[in-house]
Steps between C-alpha positions, in 0.01 A plus 500: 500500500801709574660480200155574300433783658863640409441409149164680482698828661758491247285445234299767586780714557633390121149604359504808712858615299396405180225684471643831680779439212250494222295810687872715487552374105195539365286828730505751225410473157740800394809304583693441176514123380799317412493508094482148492162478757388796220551239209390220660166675600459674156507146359261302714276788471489496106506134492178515737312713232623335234322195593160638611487661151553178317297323718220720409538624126441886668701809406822566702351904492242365749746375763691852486328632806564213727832449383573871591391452838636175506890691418373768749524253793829382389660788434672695756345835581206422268249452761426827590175619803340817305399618856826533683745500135726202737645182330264207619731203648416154529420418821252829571124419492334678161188507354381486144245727333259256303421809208877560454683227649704781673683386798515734781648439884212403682563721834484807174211394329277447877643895552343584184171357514489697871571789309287481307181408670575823738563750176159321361297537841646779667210742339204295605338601803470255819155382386592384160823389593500093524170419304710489190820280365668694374795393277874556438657481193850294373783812509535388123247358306221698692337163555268515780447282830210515788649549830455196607754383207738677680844217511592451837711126454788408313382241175698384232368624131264202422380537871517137629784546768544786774794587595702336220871379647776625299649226242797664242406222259108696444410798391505740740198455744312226343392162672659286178152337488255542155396806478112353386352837478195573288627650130364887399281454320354197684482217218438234799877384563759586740850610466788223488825676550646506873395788745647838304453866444292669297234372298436165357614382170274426242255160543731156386182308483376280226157574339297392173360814384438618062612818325228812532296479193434104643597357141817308612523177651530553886846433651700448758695854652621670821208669671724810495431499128256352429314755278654429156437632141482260204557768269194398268266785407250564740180499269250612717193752439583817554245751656428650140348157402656491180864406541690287693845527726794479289744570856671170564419229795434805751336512913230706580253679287587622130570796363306735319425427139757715300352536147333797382188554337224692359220583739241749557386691821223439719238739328630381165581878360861402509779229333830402618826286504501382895675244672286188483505458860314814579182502238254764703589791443316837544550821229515855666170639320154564676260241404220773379218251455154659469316392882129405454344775605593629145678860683845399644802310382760234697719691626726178636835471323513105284328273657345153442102402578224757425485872603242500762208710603540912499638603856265770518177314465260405778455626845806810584571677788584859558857603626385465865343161430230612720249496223420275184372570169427303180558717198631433137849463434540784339414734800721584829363420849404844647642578834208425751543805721592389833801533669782283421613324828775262355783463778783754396843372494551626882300180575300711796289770309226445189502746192252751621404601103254462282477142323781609225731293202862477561707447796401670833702808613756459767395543887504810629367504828734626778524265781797460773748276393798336715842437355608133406711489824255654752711799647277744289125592387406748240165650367540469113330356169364122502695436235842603572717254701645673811901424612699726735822563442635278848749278374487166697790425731423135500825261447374269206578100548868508410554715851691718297374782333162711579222492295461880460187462299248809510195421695594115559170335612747215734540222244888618379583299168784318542834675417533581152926548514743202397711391726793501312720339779821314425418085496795327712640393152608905439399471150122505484267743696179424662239556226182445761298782623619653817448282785628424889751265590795364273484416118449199370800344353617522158328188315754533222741272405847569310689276298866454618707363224833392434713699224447297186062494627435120510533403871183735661397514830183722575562673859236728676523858387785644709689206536710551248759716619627235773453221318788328287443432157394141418854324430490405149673153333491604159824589331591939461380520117658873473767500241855522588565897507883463413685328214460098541214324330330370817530575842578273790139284634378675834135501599233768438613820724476870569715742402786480305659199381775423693882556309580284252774226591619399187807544332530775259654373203506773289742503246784738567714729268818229567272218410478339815129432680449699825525268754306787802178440617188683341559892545236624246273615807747664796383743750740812495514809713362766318727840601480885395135479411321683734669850635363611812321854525713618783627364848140509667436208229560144690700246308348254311606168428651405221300343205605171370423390142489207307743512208704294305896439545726419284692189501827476730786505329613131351733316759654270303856436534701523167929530515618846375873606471621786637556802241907521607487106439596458863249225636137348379215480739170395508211771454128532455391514202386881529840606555682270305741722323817596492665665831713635679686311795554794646902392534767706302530444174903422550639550090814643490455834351748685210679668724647147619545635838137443627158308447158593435314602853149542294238268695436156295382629154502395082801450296519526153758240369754621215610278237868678551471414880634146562592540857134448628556688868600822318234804532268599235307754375264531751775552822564774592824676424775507785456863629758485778807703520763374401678366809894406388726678706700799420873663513650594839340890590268474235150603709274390191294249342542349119274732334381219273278240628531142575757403204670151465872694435750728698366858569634759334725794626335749751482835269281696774654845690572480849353786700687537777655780723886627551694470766375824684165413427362861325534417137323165317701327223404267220728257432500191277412119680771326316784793545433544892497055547808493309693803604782473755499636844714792378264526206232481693631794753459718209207419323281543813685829558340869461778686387377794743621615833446251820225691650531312846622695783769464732506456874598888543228597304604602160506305146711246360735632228548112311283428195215213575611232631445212678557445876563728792704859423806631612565662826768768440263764400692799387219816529629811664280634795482803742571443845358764757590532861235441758375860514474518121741777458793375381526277188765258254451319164643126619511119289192317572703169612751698703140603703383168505835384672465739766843672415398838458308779764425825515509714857331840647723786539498799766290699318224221477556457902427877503168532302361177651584674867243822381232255356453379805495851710259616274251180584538540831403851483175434303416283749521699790316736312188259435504404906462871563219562251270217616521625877385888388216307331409282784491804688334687279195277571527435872440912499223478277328240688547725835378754351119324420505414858547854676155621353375810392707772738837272320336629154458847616822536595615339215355726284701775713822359458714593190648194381850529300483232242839420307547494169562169274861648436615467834243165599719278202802654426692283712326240271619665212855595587660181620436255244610792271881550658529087537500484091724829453757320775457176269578640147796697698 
């Protein structure tokens, strides 16, 4: 028992997993499907149809509809609730619209039929609320349902099992049982496909029925078409009587005959060609018949049967019908007098004239009216309708907008304005009058196809936007946009194609095939189109366009030589010719001294030119100097260049300077290198006076030379004693050797003794003089301080001023008698 009961606990458990595994795969039908589920499906789904049509003989057109809805429950996001625009999933109870087949949630569609039955009864009053069902119509196909249709369980769609468990080999809530519902139009057999959406195919039953016109032999056909034609002519009376139905094997009644023919109207005034099927016919003149009482005429346009008796014979009343008189028909009835009393149009007062012919006059009679809506009376003419100008306040039905009628007697129409809402699928608008509570939904559907149109899905109107576009297994059948033939196979898409993989294979200018991938379709950066209008302009990105490249250069490897015929290497084939190695091209040039240093380039071969490392043409000539050395002392280069022999002499002047440096001489290269040094003494010499000086200060007496001058200078000079009196004309060089002086005599002694008396003198004098000045203005500055009695007396007081003479002749005098005692 123990080990039972752990088997039934793990079983459970098992079942328990599996089926919360299936729930998580399978919950919503807008999950995408593997693409092989997608094929798989598609096929069992065609093959399905495929044999229910040959099984009956019917039209595959018939089974369009339930195939639709049939690809609607497969496909993901398909299965759409109109009410709440959600994706219905598998395992959510739904309910099916029997007019439409539309599947809504079922927790949505119980919500609307509330709705609804509150919009519908919300204007009653309490008393007449309840004693009618009222009904609520399918959000789609209008259809309508009592209240007490309203769905409150969860059935599959032929309505055998509640609460259908969730199975991923069914269609999505069904039982998997026969469906065994009765066919529309009921022909007395069920349906015989499992439990599915939408409606029922056509009957597969066999029956024994004949063709229309009943002249075939009966046989055997599907009761879904089982009316039949045997394409015989009908032959049947027509409703002429005279011909017969030429239509073939037809249903239902025939047509009218459609030969013409001659026939005349109803009076018999009249002929002509009519349809057959229509042979009364009536002319448009009066029938003007003499009447029997001899007087009048018919005046009744064609007709058939005689005229009849005059209308004014026998017993006629007068206008008021009050009285009666029997007079010939060619007299009037006389008025009879009395008043007229017919009921005016007013409907309350009588026509108070005499008995009269013609209409009555209008009412006149003033009585006291009310307005329509009752705020208001009036006294005025019967006959004019009274309405005040009160506009009524009253909200009409939609609770939206007043009713702002003039004199409203209480019953507002209903609201006249559209209400022009947006639908939740944003692309229709409500076209109903304007009314409470939320629109209906949208009950269009749109057609979401693939790119090349064959797979179609229909999707409520507004789905379309999220919904992917069915996934399509034909083959892209857009030609290739760049040079190959065909394209590479990929499926039916959006957008463009993708890039082209193949290889090019164009033919190139070197003969070769381009080996590159497809480039006839590259995107490139598209710069310098657009200039921007200043720096307040943001930056846009840049465009990229599709154009086509041109092919890469060829690759292929082909061995070249070198155009200095050093080396051969391999190249592609684009730049396969001749070039340069970039070394030094290495012939020896004319000159023989030095080689070509021009980068690897062409050389013309001559037929003279054996030696085949010699330079050609195309070097360059050797533009050095020439570089052989030259003679001892010779400063200058070969003035000819490079050369394969000696140089030749040096013919150029020397400018150079003589010994003593003042005058330039130009002298001859080749006499001053090969001169002598006594030679050479000479020919750099001036011929002029040395001008250099000697250390005692005067000039050399030699002729230019070279090297330091003599010392024995020979110039005479003046010597002078040290007080510059006394003087001698002396040898320069004696001088120098310190052998000669010259002394001061008495006299000299004596004159300098008087010089300096006569200073001292001058400068006793200048002591003396600044103390009688500094006095001078000690007295002054006394005399500012004493005051005013000082000034008087000052005034009093002779003063004896001296006279320049005797204030600077001491001045005067003794520099005077210090120069006489000099020159003495």
């Amino acid at each position: 028992l123990s080990s039972q009961k752990k088997f039934d606990e793990i079983k459970k458990a098992n079942q328990a997993a599996a089926k919360k595994l299936v729930e998580d795969q399978f919950s919503s039908s807008s999950e995408d499907d593997d693409e092989d589920a997608e094929i798989k499906q598609g096929k069992i789904l065609a093959k399905t149809f495929t044999i229910y049509t040959s099984q009956t003989d019917g039209d595959a057109s018939e089974l369009e509809r339930t195939r639709q809805y049939m690809n609607e429950a497969f496909q993901s996001g398909a299965m759409t609730c109109l009410i709440c625009i959600a994706s219905v999933k598998r395992n959510q109870a739904v309910w099916s619209c029997c007019g439409c087949f539309c599947i809504f949630h079922l927790v949505c569609i119980q919500k609307w039929a509330k709705d609804s039955l509150f919009l519908v009864s919300s204007p009653l009053t309490d008393d007449d609320f309840g004693k009618k069902d009222y009904p609520w119509p399918c959000p789609k196909c209008r259809f309508e349902y009592k209240r007490s249709e309203t769905p409150n369980r969860y059935y599959c769609y032929c309505g055998k099992v509640e609460n259908p468990t969730l199975d991923p080999w069914l269609v999505p809530h069904s039982c998997g049982q026969i469906c065994e519902r009765e066919f529309k139009p009921p022909c007395g057999h069920k349906c015989l496909l499992l439990c599915h959406p939408g409606p029922c195919p056509p009957c597969p039953k066999m029956v024994t029925t004949t063709c229309h016109c009943k002249k075939a032999k009966a046989v055997p056909r599907r009761c879904s078409a089982k009316d039949w034609s045997c394409r015989l002519p009908c032959g049947r009376t027509l409703l002429c009587g005279q011909h017969a139905c030429e239509s073939s094997c037809h249903a239902g009644d025939c047509q009218p005959c459609p030969r013409v023919s001659k026939q005349r109207c109803v009076c018999g005034r009249q002929t002509a060609e009519r349809l057959c099927a229509s042979p009364q016919w009536q002319c448009d003149q009066v029938c003007g018949k003499p009447l029997p009482c001899g007087n009048h005429t018919c005046e009744r346009v064609c007709h058939a049967g005689p005229c009849g008796d005059c209308p004014r014979s026998g017993k006629r009343s007068c206008p008021c019908e009050k009285s009666k008189f029997t007079l010939p028909c060619t007299e009037d009835v006389p008025t009879c007098g009395d008043s007229c009393d017919k009921v005016l149009e007013c409907g309350i007062h009588k026509c108070s004239q005499r008995c009269h012919r013609g209409p009555c006059e209008i009412c006149r009679q003033e009585v006291e009216k009310q307005c329509r809506c009752g705020k208001h009376t009036k006294r005025m003419p019967c006959h004019k309708p009274y309405l005040c100008e009160t506009k009524c306040t009253r909200t009409r039905d939609c609770q939206k907008h007043q009713c702002r009628r003039k004199c409203c007697p209480g019953n507002c129409p209903p609201c006249d304005q559209v209400c022009g809402r947006t639908l939740g699928c944003r692309n229709h608008k409500c076209p109903s009058g304007c009314h409470r509570g939320s629109c209906n939904p949208c009950p269009e559907t749109v057609d979401v196809k693939c790119n090349c149109g064959r797979t179609v899905i229909k999707v409520p109107c507004g789905r379309e936007r999220t919904i992917k576009p069915p996934k399509c297994k034909q083959l892209c059948s857009r030609p290739p946009t760049c040079h190959h033939s065909t394209q590479e196979k990929h499926y039916c898409h959006f957008g463009r194609c993708p890039p082209c993989r193949q290889s090019c294979q164009k033919a190139l200018a070197c003969g070769h095939l381009c080996p590159a991938p497809c480039h006839d379709e590259a995107l490139v950066k598209q710069t310098g189109v657009h200039q921007s209008a200043g720096p307040w302009e943001q930056p846009s990105e840049p465009a990229f366009i599709l154009t086509a490249l041109p092919c890469p250069p060829c690759q292929v490897p082909i061995p070249v030589e070198c155009l200095g015929q050093h080396e051969v290497s391999p190249l592609p084939c684009h730049s396969a010719n001749p070039y340069s190695c970039r070394r030094f091209c290495g012939r020896l040039l004319d000159c023989q001294n030095h080689t070509c240093m021009k980068e690897c380039h062409h050389v013309t071969k001559l037929n003279s030119c054996l030696d085949g490392n010699k330079a050609g043409p195309e070097c360059l000539p050797c533009e050095e100097e020439c570089t052989k050395p030259r003679p001892p002392g010779c400063p200058h280069r070969c003035v000819l260049p490079c050369h394969p022999r000696d140089c030749p002499s040096c013919l150029q002047m020397l400018k150079i300077k003589c010994h003593c440096k003042l005058s330039v001489l130009y002298i001859e290269c080749l006499k001053l290198t090969s001169a002598d040094a006594e030679e050479r003494e000479l020919l750099i010499s001036c011929k002029n006076q040395c001008p250099k000086e000697l250390p005692c200060g005067h000039r050399c007496k030699e002729v230019c030379h070279s090297g330091s001058c003599p010392l024995n200078c020979s110039q005479k000079v003046r010597l002078r004693c040290l007080c510059k009196r006394l003087k001698k004309e002396i040898q320069c060089s004696k001088i120098q050797e310190g052998q000669v002086s010259l002394e001061c005599d008495a006299l000299c002694k004596e004159m300098k003794r008087k010089a300096s008396e006569i200073k001292e003198a001058e400068a006793r004098a200048a002591i003396e003089e600044e103390k009688r000045r500094q006095q001078a203005e000690l007295e002054a500055f006394e005399n500012r301080l004493k005051g005013r009695r000082k000034n008087k007396r000052r005034k009093d007081e002779v003063e004896v001023e001296q006279s320049s003479w005797q204030k600077y002749k001491n001045l005067i005098l003794l520099p005077v008698l210090g120069v006489a005692v000099v020159m003495v």
